[in-house]
C-alpha positions, 0 to 999 in steps of 0.5 A, a space after each residue: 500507508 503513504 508509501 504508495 509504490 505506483 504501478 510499473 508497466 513491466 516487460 511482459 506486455 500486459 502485466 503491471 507491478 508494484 516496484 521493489 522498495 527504495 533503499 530509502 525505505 529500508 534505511 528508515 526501516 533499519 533506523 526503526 529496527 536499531 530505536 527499537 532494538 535499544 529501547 527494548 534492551 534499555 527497558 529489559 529489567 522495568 518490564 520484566 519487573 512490570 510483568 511479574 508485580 504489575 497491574 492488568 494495565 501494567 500487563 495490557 501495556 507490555 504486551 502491546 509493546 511486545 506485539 510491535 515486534 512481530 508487526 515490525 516483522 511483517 512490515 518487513 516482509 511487505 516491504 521485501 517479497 510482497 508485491 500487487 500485480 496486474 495482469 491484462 489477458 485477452 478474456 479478462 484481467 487478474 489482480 492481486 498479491 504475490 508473495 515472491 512467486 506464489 499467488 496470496 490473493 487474486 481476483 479475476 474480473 472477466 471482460 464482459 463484466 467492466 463497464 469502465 474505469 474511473 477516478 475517485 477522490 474520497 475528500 474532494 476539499 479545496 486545497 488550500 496549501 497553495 495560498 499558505 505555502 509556496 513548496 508543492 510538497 503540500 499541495 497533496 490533496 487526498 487520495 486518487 483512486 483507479 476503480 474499475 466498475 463492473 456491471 451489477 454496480 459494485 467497484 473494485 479498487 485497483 490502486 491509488 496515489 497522492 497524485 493523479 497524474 502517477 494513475 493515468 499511464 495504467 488508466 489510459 493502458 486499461 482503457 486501451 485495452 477496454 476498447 480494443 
């Protein structure tokens, strides 16, 4: 979503989490609420006209804008209360996502069952910012994704970045905790 939040380490040993959003995203998403406020209200009069002797596009259109509400709604609360987790246990780990305190989806992957861990770069493309511009925000070459790779050959994604480097403190912590 290009928001990724990277994973923090947090004081619980062994637990890993996403961070609370960053004010910055909630003055972009409060700026989004007013835009969409405004035009809903500016176009309160055409739409109602356009539902009552509009077409089936006329109809299909509207409807479309009017399911931009409750996405915005749910955007929200992804960005509020819904956080991915981590946690290491001596047997295994579990993954997943809370919705404050309460398990939405967990998935617990036994010990016994990890071959490893691994990075992944979906576009592996040469990266040709460097020769065009000299900021490194464009340097971003597609996503690194941390996997961890279990025994019968199939992959779970554990969590992903523009940056690689932002992957390896919990890369180096699973490996750790691999081998020990």
């Amino acid at each position: 979503m290009g928001f990724y939040f990277e994973f923090q380490r947090s004081d619980d040993a062994g637990y890993w989490r996403e961070p609370f959003a960053p004010p910055a995203f909630w003055t972009l998403y409060g700026i989004a609420g007013f835009a969409l406020g405004c035009m809903g209200l500016a176009s309160y009069a055409t739409m109602g006209q356009l539902l009552s002797v509009g077409t089936l596009f006329d109809q299909v259109v509207l409807t479309l804008i009017a399911l931009t509400i409750p996405a915005y709604a749910m955007l929200g609360i992804r960005l509020a209360w819904i956080r991915k987790f981590l946690v290491l246990q001596a047997d295994g780990f579990t993954i997943g996502h809370r919705l404050r305190g309460w398990t939405l989806w967990s998935r617990q992957i036994a010990r016994d069952q990890i071959v490893g861990f691994s990075y992944a770069n979906p576009k592996p493309s040469p990266n040709n910012a460097p020769k065009q511009h000299s900021d490194g925000k464009y340097y971003i070459q597609g996503h690194w994704t941390l996997s961890v790779e279990l025994k019968d050959g199939s992959k779970l994604r554990i969590d992903r970045n523009t940056e690689k480097d932002v992957l390896e403190p919990l890369k180096m912590s699973l490996d750790s905790w691999l081998a020990g």
